[in-house]
C-alpha positions as CSV (number, residue, x, y, z in Angstrom):
1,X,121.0,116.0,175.2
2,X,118.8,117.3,177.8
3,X,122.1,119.2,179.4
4,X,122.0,121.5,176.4
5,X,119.2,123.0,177.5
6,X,119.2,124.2,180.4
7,X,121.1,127.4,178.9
8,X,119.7,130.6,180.4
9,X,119.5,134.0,178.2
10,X,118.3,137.5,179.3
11,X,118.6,140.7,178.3
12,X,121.6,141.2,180.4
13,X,123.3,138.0,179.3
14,X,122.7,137.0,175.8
15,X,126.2,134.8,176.2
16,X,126.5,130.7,176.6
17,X,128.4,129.4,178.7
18,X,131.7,128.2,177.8
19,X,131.3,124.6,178.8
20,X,128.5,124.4,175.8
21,X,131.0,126.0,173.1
22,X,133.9,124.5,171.2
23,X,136.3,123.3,172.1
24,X,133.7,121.1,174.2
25,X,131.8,118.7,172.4
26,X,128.6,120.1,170.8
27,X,125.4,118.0,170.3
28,X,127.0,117.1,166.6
29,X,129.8,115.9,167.9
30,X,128.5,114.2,170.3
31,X,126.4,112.2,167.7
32,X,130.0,111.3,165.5
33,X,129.8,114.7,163.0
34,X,133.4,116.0,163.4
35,X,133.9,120.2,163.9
36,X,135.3,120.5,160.9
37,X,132.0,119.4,159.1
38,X,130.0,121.3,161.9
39,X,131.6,124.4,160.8
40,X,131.1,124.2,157.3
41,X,127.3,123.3,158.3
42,X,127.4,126.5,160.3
43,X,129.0,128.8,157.1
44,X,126.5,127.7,154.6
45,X,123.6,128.1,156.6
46,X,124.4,131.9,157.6
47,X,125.3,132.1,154.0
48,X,121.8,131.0,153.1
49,X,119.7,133.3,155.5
50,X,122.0,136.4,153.8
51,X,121.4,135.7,150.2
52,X,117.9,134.8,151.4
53,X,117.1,138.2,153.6
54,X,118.7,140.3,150.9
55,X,116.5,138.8,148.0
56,X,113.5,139.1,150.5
57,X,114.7,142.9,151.2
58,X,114.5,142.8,154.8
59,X,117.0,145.5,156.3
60,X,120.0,144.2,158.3
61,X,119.3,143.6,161.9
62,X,116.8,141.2,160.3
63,X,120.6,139.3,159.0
64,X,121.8,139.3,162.4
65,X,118.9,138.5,164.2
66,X,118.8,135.3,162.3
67,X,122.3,134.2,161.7
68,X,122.3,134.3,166.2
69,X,119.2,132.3,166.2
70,X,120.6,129.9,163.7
71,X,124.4,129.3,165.9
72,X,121.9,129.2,169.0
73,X,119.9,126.2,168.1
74,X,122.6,124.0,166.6
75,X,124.9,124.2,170.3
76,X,121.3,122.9,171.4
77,X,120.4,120.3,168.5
78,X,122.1,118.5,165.9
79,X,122.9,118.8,162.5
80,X,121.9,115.3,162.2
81,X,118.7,115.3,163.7
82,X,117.5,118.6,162.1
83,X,118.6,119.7,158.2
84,X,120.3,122.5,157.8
85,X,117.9,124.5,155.2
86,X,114.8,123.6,156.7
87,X,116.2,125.8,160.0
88,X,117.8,128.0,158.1
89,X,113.8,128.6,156.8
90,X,112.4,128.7,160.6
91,X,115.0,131.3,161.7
92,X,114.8,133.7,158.4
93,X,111.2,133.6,159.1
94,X,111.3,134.0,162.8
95,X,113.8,136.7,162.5
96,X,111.4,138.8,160.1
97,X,108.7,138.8,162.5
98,X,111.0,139.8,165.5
99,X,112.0,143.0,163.5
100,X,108.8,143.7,162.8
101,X,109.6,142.9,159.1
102,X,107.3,140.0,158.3
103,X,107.0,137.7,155.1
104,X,105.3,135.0,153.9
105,X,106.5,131.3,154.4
106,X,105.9,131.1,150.6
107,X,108.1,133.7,149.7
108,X,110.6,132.3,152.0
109,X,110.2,128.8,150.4
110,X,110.3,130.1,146.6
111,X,113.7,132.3,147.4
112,X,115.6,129.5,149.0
113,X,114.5,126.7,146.5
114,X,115.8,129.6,143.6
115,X,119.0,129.9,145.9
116,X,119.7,125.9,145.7
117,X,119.3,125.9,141.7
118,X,122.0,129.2,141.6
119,X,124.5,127.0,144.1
120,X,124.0,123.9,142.0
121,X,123.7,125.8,138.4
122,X,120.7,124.1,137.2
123,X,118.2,125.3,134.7
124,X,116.3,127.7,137.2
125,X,112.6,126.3,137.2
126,X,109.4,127.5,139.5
127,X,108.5,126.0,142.7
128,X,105.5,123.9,142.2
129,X,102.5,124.1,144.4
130,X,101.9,120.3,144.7
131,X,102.6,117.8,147.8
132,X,106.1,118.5,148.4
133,X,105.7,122.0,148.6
134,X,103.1,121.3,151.2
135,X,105.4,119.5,153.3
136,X,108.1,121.6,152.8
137,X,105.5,124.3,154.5
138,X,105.0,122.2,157.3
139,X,108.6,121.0,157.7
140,X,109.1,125.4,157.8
141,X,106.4,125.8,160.8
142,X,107.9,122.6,163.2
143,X,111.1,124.0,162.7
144,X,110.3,127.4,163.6
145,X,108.5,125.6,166.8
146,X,111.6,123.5,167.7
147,X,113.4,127.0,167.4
148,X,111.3,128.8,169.7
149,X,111.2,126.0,172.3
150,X,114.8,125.0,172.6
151,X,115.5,128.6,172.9
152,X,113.3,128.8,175.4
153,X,111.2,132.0,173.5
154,X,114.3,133.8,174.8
155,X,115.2,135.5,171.0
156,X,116.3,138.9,171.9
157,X,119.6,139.6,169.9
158,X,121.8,142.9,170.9
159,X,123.2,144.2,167.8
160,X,126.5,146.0,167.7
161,X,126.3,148.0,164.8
162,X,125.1,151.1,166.4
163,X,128.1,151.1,168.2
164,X,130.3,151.1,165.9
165,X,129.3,154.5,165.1
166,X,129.0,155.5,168.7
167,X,133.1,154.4,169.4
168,X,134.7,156.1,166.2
169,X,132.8,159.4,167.2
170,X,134.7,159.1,170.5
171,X,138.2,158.6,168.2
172,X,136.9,161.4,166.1
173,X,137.0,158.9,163.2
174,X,133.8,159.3,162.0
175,X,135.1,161.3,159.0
176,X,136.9,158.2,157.9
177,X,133.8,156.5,155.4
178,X,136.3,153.6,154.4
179,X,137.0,153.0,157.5
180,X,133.3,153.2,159.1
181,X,132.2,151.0,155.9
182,X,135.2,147.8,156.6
183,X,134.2,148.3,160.1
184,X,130.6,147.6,159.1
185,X,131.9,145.0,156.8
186,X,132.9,143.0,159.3
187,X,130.5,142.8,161.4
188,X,128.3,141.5,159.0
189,X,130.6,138.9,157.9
190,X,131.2,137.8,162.0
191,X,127.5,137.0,162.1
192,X,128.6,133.7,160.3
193,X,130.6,132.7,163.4
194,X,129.8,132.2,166.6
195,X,131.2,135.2,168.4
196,X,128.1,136.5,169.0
197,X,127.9,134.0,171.5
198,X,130.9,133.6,173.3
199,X,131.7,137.8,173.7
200,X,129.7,141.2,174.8
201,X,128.6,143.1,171.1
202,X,131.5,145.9,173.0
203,X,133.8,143.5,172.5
204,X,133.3,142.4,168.9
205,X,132.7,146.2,167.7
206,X,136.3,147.1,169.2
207,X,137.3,144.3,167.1
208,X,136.2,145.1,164.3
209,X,136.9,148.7,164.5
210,X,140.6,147.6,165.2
211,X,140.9,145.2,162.6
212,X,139.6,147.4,160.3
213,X,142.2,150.4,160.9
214,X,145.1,147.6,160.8
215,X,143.9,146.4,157.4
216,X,143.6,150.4,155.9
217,X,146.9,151.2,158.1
218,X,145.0,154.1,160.5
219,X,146.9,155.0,163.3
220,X,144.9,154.5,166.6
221,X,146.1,154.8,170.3
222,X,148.2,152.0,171.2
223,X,150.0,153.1,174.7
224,X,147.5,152.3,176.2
225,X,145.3,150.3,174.1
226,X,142.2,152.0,172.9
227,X,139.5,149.4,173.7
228,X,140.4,149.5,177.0
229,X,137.9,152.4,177.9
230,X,135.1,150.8,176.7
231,X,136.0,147.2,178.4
232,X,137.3,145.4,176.1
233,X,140.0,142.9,176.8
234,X,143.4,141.8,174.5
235,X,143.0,138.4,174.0
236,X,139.3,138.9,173.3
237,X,140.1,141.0,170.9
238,X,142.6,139.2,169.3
239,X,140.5,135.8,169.3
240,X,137.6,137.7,167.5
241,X,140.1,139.1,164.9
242,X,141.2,135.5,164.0
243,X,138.0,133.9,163.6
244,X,136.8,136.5,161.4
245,X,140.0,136.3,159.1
246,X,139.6,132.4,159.2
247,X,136.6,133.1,157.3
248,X,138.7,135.0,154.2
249,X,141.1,131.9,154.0
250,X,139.0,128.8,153.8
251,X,136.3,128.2,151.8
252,X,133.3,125.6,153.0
253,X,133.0,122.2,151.0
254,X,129.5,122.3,148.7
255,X,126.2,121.6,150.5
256,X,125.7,118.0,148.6
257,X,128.9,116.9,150.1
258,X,128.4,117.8,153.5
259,X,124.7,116.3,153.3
260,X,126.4,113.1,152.1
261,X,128.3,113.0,155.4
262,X,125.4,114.0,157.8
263,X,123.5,110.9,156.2
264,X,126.3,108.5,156.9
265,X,126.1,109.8,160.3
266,X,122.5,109.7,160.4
267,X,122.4,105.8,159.1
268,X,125.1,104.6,161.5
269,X,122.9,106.4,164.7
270,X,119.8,104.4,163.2
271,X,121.8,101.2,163.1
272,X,123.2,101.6,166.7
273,X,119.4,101.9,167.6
274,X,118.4,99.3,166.0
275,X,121.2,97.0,167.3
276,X,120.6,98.4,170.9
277,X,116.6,97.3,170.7
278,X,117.5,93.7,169.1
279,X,120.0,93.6,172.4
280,X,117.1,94.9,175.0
281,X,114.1,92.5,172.6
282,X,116.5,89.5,173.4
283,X,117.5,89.8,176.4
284,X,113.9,90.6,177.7
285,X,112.1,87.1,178.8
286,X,109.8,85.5,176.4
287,X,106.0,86.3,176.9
288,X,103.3,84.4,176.3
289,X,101.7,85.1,173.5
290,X,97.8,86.1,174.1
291,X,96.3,86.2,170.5
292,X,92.8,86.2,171.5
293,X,90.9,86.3,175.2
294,X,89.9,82.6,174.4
295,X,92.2,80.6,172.9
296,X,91.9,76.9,173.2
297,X,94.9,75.0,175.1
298,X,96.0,72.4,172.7
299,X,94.7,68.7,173.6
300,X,92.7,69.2,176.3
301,X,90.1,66.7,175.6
302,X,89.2,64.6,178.5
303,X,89.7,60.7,178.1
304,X,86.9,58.7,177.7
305,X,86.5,57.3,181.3
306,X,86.5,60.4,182.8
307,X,83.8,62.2,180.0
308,X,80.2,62.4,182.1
309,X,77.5,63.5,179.9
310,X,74.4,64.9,181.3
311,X,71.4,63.8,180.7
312,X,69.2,65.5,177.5
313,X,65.3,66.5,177.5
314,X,64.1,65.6,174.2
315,X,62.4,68.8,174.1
316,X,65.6,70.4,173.8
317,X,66.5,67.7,171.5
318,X,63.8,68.6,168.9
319,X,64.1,72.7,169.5
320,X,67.8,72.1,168.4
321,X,66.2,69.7,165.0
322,X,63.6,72.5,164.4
323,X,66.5,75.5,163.9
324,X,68.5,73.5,161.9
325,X,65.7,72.3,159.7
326,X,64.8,76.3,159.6
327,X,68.2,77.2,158.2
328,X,69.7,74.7,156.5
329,X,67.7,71.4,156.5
330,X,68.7,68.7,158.4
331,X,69.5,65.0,158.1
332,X,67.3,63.1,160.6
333,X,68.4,59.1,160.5
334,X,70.1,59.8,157.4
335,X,67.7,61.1,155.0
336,X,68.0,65.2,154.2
337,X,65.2,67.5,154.6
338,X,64.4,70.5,153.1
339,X,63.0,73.5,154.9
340,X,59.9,74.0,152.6
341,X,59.0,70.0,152.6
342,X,55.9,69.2,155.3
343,X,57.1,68.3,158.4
344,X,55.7,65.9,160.8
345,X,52.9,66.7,163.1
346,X,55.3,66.0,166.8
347,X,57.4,69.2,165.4
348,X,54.6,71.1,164.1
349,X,52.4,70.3,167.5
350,X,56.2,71.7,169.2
351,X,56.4,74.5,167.2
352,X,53.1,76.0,167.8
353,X,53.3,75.5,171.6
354,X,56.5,77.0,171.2
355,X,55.0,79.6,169.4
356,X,52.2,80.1,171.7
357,X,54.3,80.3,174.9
358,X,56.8,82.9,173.4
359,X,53.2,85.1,172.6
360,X,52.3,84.8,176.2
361,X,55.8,85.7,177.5
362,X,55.6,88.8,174.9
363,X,52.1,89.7,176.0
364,X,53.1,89.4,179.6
365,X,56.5,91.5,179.4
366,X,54.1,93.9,177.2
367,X,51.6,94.3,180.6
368,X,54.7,94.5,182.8
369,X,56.3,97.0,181.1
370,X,53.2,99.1,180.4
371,X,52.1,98.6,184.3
372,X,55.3,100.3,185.1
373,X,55.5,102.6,183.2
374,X,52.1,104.2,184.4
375,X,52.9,103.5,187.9
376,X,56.7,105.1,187.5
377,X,57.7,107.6,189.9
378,X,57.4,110.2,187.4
379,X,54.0,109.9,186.6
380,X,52.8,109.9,190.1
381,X,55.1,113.3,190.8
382,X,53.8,115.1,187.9
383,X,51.4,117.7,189.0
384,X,49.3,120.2,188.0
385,X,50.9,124.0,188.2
386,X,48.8,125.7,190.4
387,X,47.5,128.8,188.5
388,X,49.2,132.0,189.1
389,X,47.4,135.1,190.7
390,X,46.9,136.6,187.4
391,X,44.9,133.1,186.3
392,X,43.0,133.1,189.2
393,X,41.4,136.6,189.2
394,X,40.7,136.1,185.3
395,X,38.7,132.9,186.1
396,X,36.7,134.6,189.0
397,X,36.0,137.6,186.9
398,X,34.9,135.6,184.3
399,X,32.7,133.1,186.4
400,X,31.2,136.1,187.9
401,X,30.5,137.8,184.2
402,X,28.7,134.0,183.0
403,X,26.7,133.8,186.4
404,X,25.8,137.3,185.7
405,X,24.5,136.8,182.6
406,X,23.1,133.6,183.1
407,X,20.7,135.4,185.8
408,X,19.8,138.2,183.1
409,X,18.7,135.3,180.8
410,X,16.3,134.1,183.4
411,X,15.4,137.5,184.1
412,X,14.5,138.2,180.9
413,X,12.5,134.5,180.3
414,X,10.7,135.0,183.2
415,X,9.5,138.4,182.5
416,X,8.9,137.7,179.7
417,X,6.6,134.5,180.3
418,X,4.8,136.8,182.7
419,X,4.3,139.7,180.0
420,X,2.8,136.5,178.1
421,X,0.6,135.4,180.6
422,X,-0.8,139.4,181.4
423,X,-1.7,139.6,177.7
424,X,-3.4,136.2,177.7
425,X,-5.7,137.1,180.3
426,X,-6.4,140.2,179.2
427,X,-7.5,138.4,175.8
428,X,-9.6,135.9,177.6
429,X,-11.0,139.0,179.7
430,X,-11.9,141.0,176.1
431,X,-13.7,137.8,175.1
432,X,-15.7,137.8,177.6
433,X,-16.7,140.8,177.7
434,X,-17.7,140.7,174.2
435,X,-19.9,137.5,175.2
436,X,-22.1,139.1,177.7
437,X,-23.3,141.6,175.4
């Protein structure tokens, strides 16, 4: 499958190779889906993305652009692998937004599910919104993926009705409406074959145009053969005019038939895969199996001469008696004991030295880890900031300001203890006076 895609498009070349056409086998065939059914495949699809465009009204090089990409895909994928309508979907949809003519996936999904009840004349009934339509959605968007990447985002499609125009100007034709619009005709009904991918658009509008004045009996230059000046070849032209008359005399089987087929195919490629791993799973040598990381070898157990038991502390002996009788109560010669009944002093003396040494463990671990943590490396290396410049000359400014006015204060209590001290003596000096005389 992989040599299917290494198919390389341009703007120059927009033409696969012939060794990845028919006659060659194609991917389908390749999977056991004979041409006949291929072809069919191919009609029906084309026929869907035409009824589907012209209900969505997008103009006609929105047709062609997706009836290419649609023939492109399936000479690199299989019908088998990938349905037919849910491509169909991806390369209406793609096509839309190439031309510039976008719609919604909805829209897209409501016109083709309408389409399928008019093929199948059932009672026409609106698309529910539920689960299925959901997945339908997504089914839309991978496909349109798949597209794109098997293409390799190459999607540019030359279309050759312009020059259809162009060529019967040059035959001074162009008068001739009838024979402009069956010219026009069939090139649109071409796009359901795969022309478009073995010839130049030149070609296939010389076809056409030729086919056309042949069916409405217009003379055209013969001696020598018109198409020649615009590089056309016979046989080209002769091979495009049978395959687009081939479409007029055979009619494609209905959709549910050719589905059946595709699923045989499909189950008899799921049955040769399943046969080919049963054929690789047996002849692959048996594993071991590993169920879990420890699993027990079956007997293992030692013989009794060669057992060697080590030799049990009895305090180990009674911690293992004091758990059980914790959880469950335990049978000690014989007799069972409850949790809640008194126990005997040995265990109880055991249980609070037990008790006690576990507190001094906890106490000690508590120290330990305290000690370190204020001795840890970050503590020592944290530091103070040193105060920026600004800090600094607001600290000095105030000191100065608070020595200042601590000095006033003294000033002020000492001057005025001394204005005390003048008064008092001149007090004692007035009394004294007064005394004497």
């Amino acid at each position: 499958m992989s040599d299917y895609r290494n198919v390389v498009l341009t703007l120059s070349n927009v033409i696969l190779p012939p060794e990845k056409l028919y006659p060659n086998p194609t991917p389908s065939m390749l999977e056991g889906l004979s041409w006949d059914v291929e072809y069919d495949l191919r009609l029906i699809g084309c026929e869907l993305i035409q009824t589907a465009c012209l209900l969505l009204k997008l103009p006609q090089t929105a047709v062609a652009t997706g009836q290419v990409l649609f023939h492109r895909y399936y000479y690199t994928s299989s019908f088998i692998r990938r349905p037919v309508e849910i491509m169909a979907m991806a390369c209406t949809n793609l096509a839309a937004k190439i031309e510039e003519n976008a719609r919604r996936i909805r829209d897209i999904i409501n016109v083709f599910h309408h389409i399928k009840q008019v093929r199948s004349g059932s009672l026409i009934q609106p698309l529910l919104v539920d689960q299925t339509y959901v997945d339908r959605k997504s089914e839309v968007i991978k496909g349109e993926r798949r597209l794109l990447k098997e293409l390799g985002f190459c999607v540019y499609v030359q279309h050759p009705h312009k020059m259809i125009t162009m060529y019967l100007k040059v035959l001074e034709k162009e008068r001739e409406i009838k024979l402009v619009q069956t010219s026009w005709n069939y090139m649109n009904d071409s796009l359901r074959t795969d022309i478009f991918l073995r010839f130049t658009p030149e070609t296939i509008a010389c076809a056409c145009i030729d086919l056309a004045a042949r069916n409405l009996q217009i003379p055209l230059p013969k001696n020598p053969r018109w198409y020649l000046i615009f590089g056309a070849k016979p046989e080209e032209v002769r091979y495009i005019m049978i395959a687009i008359l081939r479409l007029y005399y055979r009619r494609p089987r209905p959709l549910d038939e050719l589905e059946k087929l595709v699923n045989i195919c499909r189950e008899k490629r799921e049955d040769g895969r399943k046969r080919f791993r049963l054929e690789v799973g047996s002849d692959s040598p048996a594993q071991p199996s590993t169920v879990g990381s420890f699993s027990t070898p079956i007997n293992t157990k030692p013989e009794a001469s060669t057992v060697i038991e080590p030799p049990v502390s009895p305090l180990v002996t009674t911690t293992t008696i004091v758990v059980a009788e914790e959880v469950l109560g335990t049978t000690v010669n014989g007799t069972v004991t409850n949790a809640n009944e008194r126990e005997s002093p040995t265990v109880n003396n055991h249980r609070h030295r037990h008790h006690d040494h576990r507190k001094k463990e906890n106490k000690s671990r508590h120290r330990s880890s305290s000690g370190s943590l204020s001795k840890s490396p970050d503590h020592h290396s944290r530091k103070k900031k040193k105060p920026s410049h600004r800090s600094r000359s607001r600290s000095r400014s105030s000191s100065h300001r608070r020595h200042r006015h601590e000095k006033d204060r003294r000033y002020q209590s000492h001057h005025s203890s001394h204005n005390h001290s003048k008064k008092d003596k001149k007090r004692r000096s007035r009394s004294r006076s007064r005394g004497k005389h």
